[in-house]
Residue frames as qw, qx, qy, qz and C-alpha x, y, z in Angstrom:
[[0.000, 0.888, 0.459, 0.000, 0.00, 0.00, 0.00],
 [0.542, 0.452, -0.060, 0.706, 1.52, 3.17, -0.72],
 [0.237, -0.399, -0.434, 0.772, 2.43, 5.88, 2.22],
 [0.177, 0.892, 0.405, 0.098, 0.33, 8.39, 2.28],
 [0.549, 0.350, -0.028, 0.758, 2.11, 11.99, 1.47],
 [0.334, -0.669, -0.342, 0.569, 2.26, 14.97, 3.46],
 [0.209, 0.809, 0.127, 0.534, 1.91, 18.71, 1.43],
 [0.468, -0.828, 0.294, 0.093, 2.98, 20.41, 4.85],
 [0.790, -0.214, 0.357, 0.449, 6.03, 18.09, 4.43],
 [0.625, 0.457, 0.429, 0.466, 6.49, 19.37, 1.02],
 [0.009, -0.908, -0.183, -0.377, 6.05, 22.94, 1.37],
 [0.732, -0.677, 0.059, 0.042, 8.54, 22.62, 4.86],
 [0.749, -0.302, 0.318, 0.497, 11.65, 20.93, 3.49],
 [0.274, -0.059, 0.368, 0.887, 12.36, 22.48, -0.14],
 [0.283, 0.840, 0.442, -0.140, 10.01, 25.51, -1.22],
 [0.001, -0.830, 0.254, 0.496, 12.54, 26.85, -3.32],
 [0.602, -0.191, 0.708, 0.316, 14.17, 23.82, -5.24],
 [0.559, 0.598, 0.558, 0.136, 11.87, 23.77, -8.10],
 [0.230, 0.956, 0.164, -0.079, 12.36, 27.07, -8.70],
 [0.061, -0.713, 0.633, 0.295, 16.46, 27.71, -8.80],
 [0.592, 0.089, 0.683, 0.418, 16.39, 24.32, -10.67],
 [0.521, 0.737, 0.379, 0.204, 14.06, 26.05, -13.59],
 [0.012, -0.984, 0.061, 0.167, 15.98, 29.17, -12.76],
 [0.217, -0.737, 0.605, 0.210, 19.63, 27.84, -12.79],
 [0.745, 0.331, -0.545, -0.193, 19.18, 24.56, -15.10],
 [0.913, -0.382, 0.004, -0.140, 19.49, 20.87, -13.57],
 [0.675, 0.310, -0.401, 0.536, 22.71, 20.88, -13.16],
 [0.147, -0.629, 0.274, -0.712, 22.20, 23.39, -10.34],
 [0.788, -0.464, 0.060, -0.400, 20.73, 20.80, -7.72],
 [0.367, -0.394, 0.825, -0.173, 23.16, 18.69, -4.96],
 [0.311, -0.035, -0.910, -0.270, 22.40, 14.76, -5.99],
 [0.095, 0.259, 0.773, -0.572, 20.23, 15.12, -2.42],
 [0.443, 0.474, 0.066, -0.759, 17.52, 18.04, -4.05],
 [0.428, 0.278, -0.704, -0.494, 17.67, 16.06, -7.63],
 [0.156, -0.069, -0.983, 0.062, 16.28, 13.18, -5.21],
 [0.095, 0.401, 0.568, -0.712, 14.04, 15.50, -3.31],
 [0.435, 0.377, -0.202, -0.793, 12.73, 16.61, -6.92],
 [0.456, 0.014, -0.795, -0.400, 12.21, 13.31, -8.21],
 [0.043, -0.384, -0.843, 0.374, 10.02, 12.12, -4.59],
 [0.333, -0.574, -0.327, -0.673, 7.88, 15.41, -4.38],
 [0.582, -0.576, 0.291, -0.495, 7.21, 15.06, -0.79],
 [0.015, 0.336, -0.843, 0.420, 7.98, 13.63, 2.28],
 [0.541, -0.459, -0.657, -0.255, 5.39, 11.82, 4.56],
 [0.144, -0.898, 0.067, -0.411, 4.57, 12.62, 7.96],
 [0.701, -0.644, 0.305, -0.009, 7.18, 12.42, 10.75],
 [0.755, 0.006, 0.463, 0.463, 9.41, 11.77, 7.52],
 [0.219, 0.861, -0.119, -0.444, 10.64, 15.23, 5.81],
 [0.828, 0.560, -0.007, 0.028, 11.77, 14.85, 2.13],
 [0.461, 0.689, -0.556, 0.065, 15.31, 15.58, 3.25],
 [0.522, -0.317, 0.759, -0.224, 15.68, 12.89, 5.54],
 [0.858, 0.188, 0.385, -0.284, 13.89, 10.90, 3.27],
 [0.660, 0.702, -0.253, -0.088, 16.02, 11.63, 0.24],
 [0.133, -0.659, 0.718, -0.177, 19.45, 11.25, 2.34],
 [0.574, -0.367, 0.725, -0.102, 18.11, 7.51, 2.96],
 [0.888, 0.353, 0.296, 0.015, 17.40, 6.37, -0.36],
 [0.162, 0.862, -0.480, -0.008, 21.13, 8.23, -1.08],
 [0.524, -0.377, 0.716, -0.266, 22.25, 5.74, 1.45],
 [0.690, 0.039, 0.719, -0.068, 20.65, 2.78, -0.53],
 [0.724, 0.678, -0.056, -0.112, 21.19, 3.76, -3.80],
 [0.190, 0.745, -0.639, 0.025, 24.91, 3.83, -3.07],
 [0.433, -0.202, 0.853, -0.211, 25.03, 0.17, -1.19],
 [0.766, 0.427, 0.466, -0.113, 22.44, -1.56, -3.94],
 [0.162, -0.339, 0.684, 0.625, 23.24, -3.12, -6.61],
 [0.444, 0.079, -0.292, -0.843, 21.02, -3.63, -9.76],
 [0.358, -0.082, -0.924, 0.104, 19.37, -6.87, -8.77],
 [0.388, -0.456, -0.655, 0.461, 18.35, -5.54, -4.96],
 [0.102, 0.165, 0.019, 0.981, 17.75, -1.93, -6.07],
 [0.494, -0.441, -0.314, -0.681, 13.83, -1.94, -6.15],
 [0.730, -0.444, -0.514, -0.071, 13.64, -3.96, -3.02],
 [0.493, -0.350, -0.403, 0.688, 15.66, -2.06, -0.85],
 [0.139, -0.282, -0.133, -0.940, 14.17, 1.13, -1.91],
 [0.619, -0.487, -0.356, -0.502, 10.46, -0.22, -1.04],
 [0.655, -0.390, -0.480, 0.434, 11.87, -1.05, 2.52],
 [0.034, 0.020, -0.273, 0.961, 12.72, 2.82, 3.29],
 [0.083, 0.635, 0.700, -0.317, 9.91, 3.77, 5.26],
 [0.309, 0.775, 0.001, -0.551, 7.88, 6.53, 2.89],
 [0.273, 0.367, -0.612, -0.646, 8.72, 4.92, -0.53],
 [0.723, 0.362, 0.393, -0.437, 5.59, 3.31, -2.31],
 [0.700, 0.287, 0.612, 0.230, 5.50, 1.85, -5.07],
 [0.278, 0.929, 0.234, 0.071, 5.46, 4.88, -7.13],
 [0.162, -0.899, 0.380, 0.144, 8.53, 6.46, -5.80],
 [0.754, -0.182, 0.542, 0.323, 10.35, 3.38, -5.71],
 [0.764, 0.407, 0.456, 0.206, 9.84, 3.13, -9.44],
 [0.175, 0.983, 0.064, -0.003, 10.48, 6.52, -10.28],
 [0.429, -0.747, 0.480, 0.164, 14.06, 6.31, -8.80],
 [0.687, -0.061, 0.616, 0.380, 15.16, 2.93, -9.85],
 [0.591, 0.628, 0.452, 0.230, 14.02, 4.18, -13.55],
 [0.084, 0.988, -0.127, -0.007, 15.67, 7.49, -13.25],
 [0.292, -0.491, 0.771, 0.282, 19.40, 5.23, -12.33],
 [0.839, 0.228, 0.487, 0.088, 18.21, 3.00, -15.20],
 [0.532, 0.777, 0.238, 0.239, 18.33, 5.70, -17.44],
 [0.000, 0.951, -0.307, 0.028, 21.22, 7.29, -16.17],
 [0.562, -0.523, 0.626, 0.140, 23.07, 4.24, -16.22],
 [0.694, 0.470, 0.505, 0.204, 22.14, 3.67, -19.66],
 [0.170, 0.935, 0.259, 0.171, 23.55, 6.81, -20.27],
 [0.606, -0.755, 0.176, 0.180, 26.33, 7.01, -17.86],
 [0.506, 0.807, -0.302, 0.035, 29.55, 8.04, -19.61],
 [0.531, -0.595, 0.587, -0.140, 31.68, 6.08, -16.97],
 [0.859, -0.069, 0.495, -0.107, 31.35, 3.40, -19.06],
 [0.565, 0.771, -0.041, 0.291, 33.37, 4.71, -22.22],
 [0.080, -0.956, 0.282, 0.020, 35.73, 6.79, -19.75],
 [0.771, 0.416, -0.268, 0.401, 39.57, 6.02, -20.53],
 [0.630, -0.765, 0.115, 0.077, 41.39, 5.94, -17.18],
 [0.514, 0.659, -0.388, 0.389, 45.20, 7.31, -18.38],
 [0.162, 0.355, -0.439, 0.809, 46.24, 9.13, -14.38],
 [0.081, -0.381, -0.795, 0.464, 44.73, 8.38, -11.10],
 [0.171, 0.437, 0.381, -0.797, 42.96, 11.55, -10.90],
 [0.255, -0.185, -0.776, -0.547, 40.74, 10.17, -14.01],
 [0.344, -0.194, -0.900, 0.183, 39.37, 7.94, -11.71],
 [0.129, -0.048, -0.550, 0.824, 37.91, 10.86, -9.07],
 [0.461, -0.043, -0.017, -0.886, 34.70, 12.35, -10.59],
 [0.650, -0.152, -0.677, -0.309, 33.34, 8.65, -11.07],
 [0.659, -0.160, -0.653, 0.337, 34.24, 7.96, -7.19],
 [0.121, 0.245, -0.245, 0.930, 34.02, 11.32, -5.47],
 [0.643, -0.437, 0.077, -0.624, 30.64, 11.20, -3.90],
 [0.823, -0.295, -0.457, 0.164, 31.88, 7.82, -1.82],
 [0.457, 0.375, -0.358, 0.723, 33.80, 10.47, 0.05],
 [0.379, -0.329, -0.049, -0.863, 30.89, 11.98, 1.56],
 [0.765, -0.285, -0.472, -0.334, 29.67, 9.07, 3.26],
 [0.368, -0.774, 0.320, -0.404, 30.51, 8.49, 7.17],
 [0.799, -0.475, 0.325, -0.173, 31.74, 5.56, 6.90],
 [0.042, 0.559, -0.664, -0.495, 34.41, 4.04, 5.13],
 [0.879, 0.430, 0.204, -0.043, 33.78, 1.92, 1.32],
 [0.545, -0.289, 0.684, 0.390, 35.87, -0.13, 0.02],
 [0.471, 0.703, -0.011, -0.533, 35.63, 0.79, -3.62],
 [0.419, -0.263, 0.683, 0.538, 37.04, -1.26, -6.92],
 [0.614, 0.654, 0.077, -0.435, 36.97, -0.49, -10.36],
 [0.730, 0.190, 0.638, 0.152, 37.24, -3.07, -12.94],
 [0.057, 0.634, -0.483, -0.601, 38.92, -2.10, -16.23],
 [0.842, 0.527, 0.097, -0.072, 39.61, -3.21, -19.76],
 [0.728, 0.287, 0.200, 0.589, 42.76, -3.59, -22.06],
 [0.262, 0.624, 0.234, 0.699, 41.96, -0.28, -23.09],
 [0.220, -0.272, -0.386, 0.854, 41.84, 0.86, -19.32],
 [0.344, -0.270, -0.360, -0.824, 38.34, 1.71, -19.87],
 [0.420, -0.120, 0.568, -0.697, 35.84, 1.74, -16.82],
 [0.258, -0.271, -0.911, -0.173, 33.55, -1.83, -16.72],
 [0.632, -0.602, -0.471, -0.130, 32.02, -1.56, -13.25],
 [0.051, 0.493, -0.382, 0.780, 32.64, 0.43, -10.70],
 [0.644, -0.442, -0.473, -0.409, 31.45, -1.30, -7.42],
 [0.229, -0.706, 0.489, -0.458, 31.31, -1.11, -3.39],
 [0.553, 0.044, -0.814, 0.173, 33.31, -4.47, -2.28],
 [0.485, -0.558, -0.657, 0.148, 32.51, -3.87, 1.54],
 [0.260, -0.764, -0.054, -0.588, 31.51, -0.94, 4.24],
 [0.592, -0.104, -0.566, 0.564, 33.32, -0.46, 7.70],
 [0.341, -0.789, -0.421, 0.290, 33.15, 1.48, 10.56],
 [0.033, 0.972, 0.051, -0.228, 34.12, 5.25, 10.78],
 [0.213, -0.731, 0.620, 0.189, 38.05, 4.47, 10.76],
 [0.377, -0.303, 0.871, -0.091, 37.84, 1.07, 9.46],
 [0.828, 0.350, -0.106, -0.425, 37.14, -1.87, 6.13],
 [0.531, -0.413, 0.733, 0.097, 38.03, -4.91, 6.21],
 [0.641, 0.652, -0.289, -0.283, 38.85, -6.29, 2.58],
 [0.779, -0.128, 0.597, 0.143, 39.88, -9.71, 1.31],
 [0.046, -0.509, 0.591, 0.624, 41.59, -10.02, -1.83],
 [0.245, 0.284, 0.907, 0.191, 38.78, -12.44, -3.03],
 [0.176, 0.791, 0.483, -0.331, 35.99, -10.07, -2.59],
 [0.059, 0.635, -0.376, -0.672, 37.96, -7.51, -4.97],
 [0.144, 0.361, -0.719, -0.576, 38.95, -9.84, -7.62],
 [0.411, -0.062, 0.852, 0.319, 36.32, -11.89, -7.78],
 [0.467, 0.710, 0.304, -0.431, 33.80, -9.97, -10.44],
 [0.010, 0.761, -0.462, -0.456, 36.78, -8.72, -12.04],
 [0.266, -0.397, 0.832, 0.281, 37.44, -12.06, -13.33],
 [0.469, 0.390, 0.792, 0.026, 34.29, -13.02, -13.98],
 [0.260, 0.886, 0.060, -0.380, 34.42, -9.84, -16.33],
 [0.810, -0.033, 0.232, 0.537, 37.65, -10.76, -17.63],
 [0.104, -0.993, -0.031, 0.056, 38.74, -7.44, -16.74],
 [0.676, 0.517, -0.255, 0.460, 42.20, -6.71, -17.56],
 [0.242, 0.469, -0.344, 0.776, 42.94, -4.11, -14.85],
 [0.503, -0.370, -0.742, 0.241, 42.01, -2.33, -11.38],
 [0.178, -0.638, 0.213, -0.718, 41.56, 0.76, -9.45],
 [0.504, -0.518, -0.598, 0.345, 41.19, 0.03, -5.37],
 [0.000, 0.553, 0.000, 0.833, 39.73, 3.33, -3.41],
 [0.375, -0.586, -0.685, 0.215, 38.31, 3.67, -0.48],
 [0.189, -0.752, -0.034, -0.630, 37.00, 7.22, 1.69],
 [0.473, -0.351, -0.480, 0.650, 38.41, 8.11, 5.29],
 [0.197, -0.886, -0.266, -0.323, 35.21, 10.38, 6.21],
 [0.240, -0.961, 0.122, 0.061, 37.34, 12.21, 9.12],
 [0.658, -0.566, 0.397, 0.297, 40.89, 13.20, 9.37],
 [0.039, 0.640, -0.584, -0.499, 43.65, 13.18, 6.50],
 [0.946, 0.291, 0.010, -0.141, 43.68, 11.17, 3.58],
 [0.046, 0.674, -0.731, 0.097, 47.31, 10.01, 4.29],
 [0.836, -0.041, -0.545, 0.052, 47.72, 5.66, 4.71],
 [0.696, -0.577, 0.381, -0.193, 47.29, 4.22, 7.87],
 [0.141, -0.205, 0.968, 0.039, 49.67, 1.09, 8.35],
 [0.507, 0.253, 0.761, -0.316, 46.86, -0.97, 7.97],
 [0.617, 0.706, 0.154, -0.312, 46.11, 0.61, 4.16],
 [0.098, -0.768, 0.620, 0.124, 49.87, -0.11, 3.43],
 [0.303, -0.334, 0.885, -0.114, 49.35, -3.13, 4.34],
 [0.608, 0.467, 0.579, -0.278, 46.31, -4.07, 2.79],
 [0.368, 0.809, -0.267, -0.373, 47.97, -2.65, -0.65],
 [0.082, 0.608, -0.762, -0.205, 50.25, -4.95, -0.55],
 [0.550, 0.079, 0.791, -0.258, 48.15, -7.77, -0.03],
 [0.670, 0.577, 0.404, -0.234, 45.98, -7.16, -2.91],
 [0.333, 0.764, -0.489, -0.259, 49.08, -5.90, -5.02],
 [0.223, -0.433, 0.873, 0.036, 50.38, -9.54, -4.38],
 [0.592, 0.473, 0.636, -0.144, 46.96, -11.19, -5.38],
 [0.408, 0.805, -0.001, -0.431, 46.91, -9.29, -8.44],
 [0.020, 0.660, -0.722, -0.206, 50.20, -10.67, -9.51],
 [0.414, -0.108, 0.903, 0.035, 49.29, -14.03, -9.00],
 [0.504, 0.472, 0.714, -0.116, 45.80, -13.80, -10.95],
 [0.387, 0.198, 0.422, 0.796, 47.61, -12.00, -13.86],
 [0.088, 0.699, 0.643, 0.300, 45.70, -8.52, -13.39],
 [0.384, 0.285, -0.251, 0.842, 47.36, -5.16, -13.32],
 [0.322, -0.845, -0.343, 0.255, 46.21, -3.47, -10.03],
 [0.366, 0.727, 0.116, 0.570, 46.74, 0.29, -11.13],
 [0.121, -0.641, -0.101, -0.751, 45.80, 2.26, -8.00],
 [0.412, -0.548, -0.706, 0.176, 44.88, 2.26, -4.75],
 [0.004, 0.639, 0.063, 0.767, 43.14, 5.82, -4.02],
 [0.259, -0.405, -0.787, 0.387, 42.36, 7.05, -0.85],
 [0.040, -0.542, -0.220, -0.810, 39.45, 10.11, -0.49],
 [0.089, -0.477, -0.542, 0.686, 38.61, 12.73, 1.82],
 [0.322, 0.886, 0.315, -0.112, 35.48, 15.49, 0.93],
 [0.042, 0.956, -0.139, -0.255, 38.65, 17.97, -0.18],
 [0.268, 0.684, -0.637, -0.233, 41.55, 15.86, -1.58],
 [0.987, 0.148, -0.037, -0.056, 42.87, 12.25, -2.62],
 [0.444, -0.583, 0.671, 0.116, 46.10, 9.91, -2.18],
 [0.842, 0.452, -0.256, -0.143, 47.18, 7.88, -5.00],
 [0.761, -0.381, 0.425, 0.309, 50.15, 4.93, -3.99],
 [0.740, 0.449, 0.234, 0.443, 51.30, 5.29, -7.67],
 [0.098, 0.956, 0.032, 0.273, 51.40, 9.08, -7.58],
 [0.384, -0.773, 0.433, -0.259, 53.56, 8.56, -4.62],
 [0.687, 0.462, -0.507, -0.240, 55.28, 5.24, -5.67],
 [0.356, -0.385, 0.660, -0.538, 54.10, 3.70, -3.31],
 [0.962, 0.122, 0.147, -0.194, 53.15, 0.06, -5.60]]
């Protein structure tokens, strides 16, 4: 059954959005408002930006498979929203230039991966290449605590292969504090640089992001 909506809500959280989008063109809205424009309202005791922030949250952790069903679990998405969304990433992943891009110099790599930075906890990030060092799949291996992802060298490589991907990228996001390697990301580099070797697949990168700047181990020849 679908939630019922809430006009108060609507009128409360963004009474301006619509307008500086038409005013400033859709490029002007955060990814958060571009969600908050594609719900229309909130429900009650559930304002549209709270609401939008969690289907952020599960758009970034779903994968296409589990997308529509973990949407219709956020309390306040119906059937209706749900769809709306999932169809709006259908068509932007049908569309999504990530999948052409040609990844020469780490800092290719950033615009495709820059909004995992923003999140509060840390993702383990890998992207999956071609020959031609062209982006396959860009996907989140696993999610840790504030400081902290643990990451197996299976769980990376094993899509990759079944892609018969050529290359890698490893990234991950360290929401507080510097984006400098801990021992523990050092160490985990080498691990997965050592797997790579064995399962013939060039591991390019291993990035690390904060909201304001990135660490590359190559950049800093540190593979």
């Amino acid at each position: 059954m679908e939630c019922l909506e809430s006009d108060y809500t609507t009128k409360r959280s963004h009474p301006d959005i619509r307008e500086l989008t038409l005013k400033n063109g859709i490029s002007y809205p955060s990814d958060s408002e571009l969600l908050m424009l594609m719900l229309g309202s909130g429900i009650q005791n559930m304002p549209i930006q709270e609401l939008s922030k969690k289907v952020m949250s599960v758009m970034n952790l779903s994968n296409q498979d589990n997308l529509i069903k973990n949407l219709k679990d956020i309390k306040g998405m119906g059937t209706s929203k749900t769809l709306a969304v999932a169809a709006a990433l259908e068509l932007g992943r049908r569309r999504n230039a990530y999948l052409k891009a040609v990844i020469n110099k780490p800092h290719d790599i950033i615009p495709y991966i820059q909004h995992y930075a923003m999140e509060n906890k840390e993702h383990f990030i890998c992207t999956s290449l071609n020959g031609a060092h062209e982006i396959l799949k860009i996907r989140v291996i696993s999610i840790g605590t504030i400081d902290k992802t643990l990451i197996h060298p299976r769980e990376i490589f094993s899509d990759p292969i079944a892609e018969h991907a050529s290359a890698v990228i490893c990234s991950h996001n360290h929401p507080y504090g510097a984006c400098m390697p801990s021992k523990a990301d050092i160490e985990s580099t080498k691990a997965i640089k050592n797997a790579a070797d064995i399962l013939g697949i060039a591991f390019l990168d291993h990035i690390i992001l904060t909201k304001s700047d990135y660490f590359s181990f190559l950049e800093h020849e540190m593979l």
